[in-house]
Backbone as CSV, one residue per row, in Angstrom:
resi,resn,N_x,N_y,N_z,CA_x,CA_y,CA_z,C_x,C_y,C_z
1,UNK,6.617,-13.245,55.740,7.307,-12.406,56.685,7.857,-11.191,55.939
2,UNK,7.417,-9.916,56.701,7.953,-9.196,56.207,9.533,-8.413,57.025
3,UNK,10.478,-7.684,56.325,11.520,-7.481,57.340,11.258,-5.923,57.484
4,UNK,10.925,-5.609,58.137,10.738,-3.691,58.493,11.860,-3.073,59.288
5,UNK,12.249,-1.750,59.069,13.133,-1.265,59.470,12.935,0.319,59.060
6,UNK,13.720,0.900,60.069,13.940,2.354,59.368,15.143,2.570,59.011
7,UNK,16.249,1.153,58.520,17.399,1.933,58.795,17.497,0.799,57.320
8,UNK,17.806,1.930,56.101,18.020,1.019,55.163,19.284,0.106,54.646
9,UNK,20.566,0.352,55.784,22.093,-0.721,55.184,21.156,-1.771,55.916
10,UNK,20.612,-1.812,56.750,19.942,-3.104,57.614,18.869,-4.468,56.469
11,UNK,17.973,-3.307,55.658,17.250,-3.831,54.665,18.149,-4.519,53.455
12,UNK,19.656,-4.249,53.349,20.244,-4.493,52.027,20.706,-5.896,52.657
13,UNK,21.396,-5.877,53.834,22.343,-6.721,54.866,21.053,-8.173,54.576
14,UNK,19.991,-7.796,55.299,18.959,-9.142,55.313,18.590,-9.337,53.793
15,UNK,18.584,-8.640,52.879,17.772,-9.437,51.581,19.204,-10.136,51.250
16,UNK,20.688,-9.868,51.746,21.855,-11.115,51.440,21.638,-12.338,52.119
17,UNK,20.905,-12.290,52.946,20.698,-13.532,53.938,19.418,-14.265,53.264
18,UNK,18.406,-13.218,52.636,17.062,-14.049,52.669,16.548,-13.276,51.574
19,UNK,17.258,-13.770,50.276,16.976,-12.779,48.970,15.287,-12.759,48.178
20,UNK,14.624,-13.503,48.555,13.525,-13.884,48.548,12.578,-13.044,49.313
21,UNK,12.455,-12.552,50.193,12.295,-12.466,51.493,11.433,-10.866,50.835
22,UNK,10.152,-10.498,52.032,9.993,-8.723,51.447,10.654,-8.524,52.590
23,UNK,10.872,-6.530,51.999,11.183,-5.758,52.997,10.465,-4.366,53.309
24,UNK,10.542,-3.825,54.133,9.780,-2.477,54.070,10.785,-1.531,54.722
25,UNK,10.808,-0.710,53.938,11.456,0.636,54.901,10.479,1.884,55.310
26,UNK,10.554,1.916,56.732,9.727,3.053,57.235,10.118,4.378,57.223
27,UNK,9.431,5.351,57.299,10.081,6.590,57.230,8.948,7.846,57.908
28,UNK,9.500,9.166,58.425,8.670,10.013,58.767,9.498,11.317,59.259
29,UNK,8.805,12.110,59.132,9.446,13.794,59.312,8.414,14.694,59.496
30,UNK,8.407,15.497,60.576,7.223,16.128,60.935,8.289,17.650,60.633
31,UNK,7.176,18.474,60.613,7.785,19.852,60.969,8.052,20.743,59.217
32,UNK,8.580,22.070,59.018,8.785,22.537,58.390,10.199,21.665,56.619
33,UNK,11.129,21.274,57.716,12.106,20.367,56.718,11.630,19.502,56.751
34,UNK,10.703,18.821,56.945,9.845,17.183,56.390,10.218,16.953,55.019
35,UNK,9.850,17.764,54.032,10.009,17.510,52.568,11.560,17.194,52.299
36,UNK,12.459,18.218,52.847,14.091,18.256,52.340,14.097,16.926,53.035
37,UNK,13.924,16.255,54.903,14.774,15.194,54.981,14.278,14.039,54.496
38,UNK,12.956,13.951,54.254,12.660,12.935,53.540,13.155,12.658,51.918
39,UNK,13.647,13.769,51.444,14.631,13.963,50.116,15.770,12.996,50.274
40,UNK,16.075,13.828,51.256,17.969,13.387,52.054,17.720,11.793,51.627
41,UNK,16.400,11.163,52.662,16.421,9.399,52.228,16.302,8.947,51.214
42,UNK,15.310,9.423,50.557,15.022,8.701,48.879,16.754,9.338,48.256
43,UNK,17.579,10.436,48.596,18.995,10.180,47.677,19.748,9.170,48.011
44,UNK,19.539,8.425,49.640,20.636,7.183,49.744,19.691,5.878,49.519
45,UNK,18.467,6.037,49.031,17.694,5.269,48.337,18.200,5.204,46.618
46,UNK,18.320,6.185,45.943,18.795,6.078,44.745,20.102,5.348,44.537
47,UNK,21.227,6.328,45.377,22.290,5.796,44.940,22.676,4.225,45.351
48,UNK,21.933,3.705,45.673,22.098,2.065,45.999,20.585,1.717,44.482
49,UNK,20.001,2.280,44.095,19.048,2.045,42.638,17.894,1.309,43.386
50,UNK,17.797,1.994,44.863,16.622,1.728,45.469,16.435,-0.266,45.828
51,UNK,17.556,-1.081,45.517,17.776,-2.307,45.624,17.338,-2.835,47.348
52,UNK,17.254,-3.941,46.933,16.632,-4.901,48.104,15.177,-4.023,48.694
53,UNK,14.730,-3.189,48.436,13.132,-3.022,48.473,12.497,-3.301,48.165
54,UNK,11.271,-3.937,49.179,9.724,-4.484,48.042,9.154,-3.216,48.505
55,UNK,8.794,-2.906,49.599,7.860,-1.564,50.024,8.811,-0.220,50.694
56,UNK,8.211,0.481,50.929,8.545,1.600,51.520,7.338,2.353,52.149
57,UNK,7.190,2.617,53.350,6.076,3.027,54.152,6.541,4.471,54.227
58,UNK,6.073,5.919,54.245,6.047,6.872,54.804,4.657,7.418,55.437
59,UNK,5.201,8.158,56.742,4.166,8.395,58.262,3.614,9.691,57.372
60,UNK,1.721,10.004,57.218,1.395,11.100,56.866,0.730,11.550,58.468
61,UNK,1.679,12.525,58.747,1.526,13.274,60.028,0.209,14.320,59.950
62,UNK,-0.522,14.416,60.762,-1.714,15.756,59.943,-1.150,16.674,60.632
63,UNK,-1.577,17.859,59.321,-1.459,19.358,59.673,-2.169,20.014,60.141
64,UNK,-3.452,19.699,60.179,-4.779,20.016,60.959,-5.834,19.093,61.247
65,UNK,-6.668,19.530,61.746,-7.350,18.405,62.241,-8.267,17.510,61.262
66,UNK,-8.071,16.354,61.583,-9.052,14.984,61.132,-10.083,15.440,60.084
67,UNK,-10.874,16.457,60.693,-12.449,16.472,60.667,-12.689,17.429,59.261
68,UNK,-11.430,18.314,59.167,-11.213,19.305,58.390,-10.566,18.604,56.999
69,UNK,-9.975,17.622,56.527,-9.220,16.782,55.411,-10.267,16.349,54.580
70,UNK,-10.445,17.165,54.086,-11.028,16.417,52.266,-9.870,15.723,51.168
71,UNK,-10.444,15.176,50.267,-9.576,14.834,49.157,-9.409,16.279,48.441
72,UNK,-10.109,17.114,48.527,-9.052,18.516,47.549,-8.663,19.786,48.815
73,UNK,-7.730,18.614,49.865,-7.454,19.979,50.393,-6.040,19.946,50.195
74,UNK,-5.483,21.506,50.271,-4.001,21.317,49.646,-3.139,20.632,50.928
75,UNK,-2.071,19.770,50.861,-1.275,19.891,52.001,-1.760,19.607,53.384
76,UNK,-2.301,18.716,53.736,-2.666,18.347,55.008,-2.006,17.655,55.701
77,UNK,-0.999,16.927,54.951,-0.036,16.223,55.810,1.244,16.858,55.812
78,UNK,1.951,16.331,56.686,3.550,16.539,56.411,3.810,15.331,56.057
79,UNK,4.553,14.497,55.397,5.140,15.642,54.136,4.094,16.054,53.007
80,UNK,4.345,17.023,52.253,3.872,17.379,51.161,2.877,16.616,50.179
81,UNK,1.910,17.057,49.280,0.943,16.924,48.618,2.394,16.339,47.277
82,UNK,3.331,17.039,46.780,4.462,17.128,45.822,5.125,16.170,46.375
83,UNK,5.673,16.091,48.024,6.658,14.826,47.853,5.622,13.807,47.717
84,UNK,4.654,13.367,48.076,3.759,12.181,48.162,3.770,11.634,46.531
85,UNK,3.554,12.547,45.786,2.669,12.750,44.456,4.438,12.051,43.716
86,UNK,5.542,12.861,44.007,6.904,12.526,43.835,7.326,10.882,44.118
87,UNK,7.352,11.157,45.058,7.512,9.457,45.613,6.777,8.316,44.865
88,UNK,5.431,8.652,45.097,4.367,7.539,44.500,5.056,7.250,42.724
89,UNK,5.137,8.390,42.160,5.782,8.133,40.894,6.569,7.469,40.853
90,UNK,7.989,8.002,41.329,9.285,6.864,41.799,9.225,5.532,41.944
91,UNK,8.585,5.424,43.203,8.217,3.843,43.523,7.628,3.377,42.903
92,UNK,6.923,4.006,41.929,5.447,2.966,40.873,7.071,2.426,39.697
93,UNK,7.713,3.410,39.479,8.768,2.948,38.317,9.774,2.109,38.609
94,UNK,9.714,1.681,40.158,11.208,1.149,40.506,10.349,-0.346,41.254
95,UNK,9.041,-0.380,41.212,8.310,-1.356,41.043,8.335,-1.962,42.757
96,UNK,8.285,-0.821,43.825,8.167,-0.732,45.016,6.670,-0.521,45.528
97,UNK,5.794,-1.282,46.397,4.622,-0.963,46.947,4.418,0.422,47.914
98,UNK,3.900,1.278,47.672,4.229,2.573,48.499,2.760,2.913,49.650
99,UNK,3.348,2.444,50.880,2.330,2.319,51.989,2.730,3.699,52.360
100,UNK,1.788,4.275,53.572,1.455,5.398,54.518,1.021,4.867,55.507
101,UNK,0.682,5.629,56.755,0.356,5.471,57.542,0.053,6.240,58.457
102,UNK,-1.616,6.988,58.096,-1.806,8.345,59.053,-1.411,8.245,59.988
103,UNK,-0.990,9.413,60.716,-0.729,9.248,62.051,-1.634,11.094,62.287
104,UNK,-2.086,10.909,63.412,-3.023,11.726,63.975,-4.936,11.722,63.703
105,UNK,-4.882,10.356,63.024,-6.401,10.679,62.944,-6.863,9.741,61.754
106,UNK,-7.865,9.451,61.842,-8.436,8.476,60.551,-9.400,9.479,60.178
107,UNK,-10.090,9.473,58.822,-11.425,9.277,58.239,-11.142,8.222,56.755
108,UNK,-12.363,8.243,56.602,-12.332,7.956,55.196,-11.802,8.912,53.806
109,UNK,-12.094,9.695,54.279,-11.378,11.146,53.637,-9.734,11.358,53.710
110,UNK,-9.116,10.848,55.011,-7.555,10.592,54.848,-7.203,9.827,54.410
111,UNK,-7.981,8.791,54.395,-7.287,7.404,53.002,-7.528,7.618,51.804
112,UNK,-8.419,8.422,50.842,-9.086,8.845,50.007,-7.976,9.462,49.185
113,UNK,-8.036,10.764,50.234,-6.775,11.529,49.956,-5.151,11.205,49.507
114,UNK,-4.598,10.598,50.757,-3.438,9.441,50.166,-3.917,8.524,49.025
115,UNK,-4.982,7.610,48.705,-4.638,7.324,47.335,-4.383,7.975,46.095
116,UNK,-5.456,9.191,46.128,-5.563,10.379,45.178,-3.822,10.810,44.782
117,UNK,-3.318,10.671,45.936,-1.467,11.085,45.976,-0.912,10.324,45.393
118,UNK,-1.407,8.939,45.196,-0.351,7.312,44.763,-0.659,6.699,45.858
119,UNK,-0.413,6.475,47.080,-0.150,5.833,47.901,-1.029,4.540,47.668
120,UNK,-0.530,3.234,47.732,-0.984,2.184,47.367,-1.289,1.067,48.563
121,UNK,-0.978,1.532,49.586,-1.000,0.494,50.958,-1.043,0.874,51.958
122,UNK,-1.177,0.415,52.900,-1.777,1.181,54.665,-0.923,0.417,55.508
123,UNK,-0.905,0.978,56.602,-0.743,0.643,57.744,-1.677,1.466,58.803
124,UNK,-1.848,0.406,59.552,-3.274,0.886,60.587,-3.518,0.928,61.663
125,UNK,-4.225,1.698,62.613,-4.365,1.440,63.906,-5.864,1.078,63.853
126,UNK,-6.740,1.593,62.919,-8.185,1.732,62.367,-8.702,0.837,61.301
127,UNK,-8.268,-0.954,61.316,-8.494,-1.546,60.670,-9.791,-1.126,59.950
128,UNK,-11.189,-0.710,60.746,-12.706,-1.313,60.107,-12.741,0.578,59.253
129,UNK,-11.865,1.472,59.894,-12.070,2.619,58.874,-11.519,2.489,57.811
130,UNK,-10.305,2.211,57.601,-9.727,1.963,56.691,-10.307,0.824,55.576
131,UNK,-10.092,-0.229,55.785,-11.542,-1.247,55.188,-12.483,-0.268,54.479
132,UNK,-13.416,-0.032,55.340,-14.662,0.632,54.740,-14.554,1.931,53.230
133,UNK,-12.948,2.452,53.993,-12.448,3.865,53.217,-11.958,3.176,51.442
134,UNK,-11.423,2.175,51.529,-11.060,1.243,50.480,-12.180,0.352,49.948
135,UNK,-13.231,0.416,50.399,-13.986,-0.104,49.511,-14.877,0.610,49.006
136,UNK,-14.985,1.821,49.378,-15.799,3.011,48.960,-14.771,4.137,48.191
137,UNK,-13.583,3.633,48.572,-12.597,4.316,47.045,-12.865,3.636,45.577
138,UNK,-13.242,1.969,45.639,-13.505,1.732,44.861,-14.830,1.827,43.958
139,UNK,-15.197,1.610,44.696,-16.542,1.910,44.471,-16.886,3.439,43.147
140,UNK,-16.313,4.363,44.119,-16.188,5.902,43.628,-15.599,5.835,41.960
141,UNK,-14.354,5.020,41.765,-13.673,4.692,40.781,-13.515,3.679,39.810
142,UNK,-14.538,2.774,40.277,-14.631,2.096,39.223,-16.559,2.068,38.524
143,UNK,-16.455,1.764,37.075,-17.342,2.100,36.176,-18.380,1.571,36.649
């Protein structure tokens, strides 16, 4: 079981009840301040040392359409190519699983892309694209 939430005193409150237990915190920001408020969270993420987290999900919103997203295009989501690339670092050091979860569109090319960023886990509406997109990431990357 996992405990999901977007509201992280909620995630600290249940790992006292069920210290064992994962958790995920969701997150998303569309629009021009996407990058700053998604900042705003990862600072009341720090000052607690990012505790009682196993995962952390953030929503990659597209900036244009589906069809148009390669792996070298700059910035296609909100948030940022830098916060993604930011985050993924963070969470790889604080030993957090760091999911996404397109929102506006699948290819294989938008999962591609988010790994290329860090992103290490999915959430899906497009189980058999996603599948397919992850096994042909590997594929690509390994010897």
């Amino acid at each position: 079981m996992i405990f999901a939430t977007t509201h992280y005193p909620l995630i600290r409150e249940w790992k006292t009840l069920l210290p064992q237990g994962k958790t995920l915190l969701w997150m998303g920001a569309q629009g021009e301040e996407a990058d700053r408020l998604l900042e705003s969270r990862f600072e009341e993420l720090r000052k607690h040392d990012f505790s009682a987290l196993t995962e952390v999900q953030i929503h990659a919103f597209l900036r244009q359409p589906v069809e148009s997203i390669r792996r070298d295009t700059l910035d296609p989501f909100t948030p940022t190519d830098a916060f993604f690339q930011k985050a993924a670092d963070e969470l790889k050091k604080q030993g957090i699983l760091f999911q996404s979860l397109p929102w506006g569109g699948t290819t294989p090319e938008v999962y591609w892309k988010l790994l290329d960023l860090g992103v290490e886990s999915f959430a899906t509406d497009s189980p058999l694209v996603t599948l397919a997109a992850l096994e042909n990431y590997q594929l690509l990357h390994c010897p």
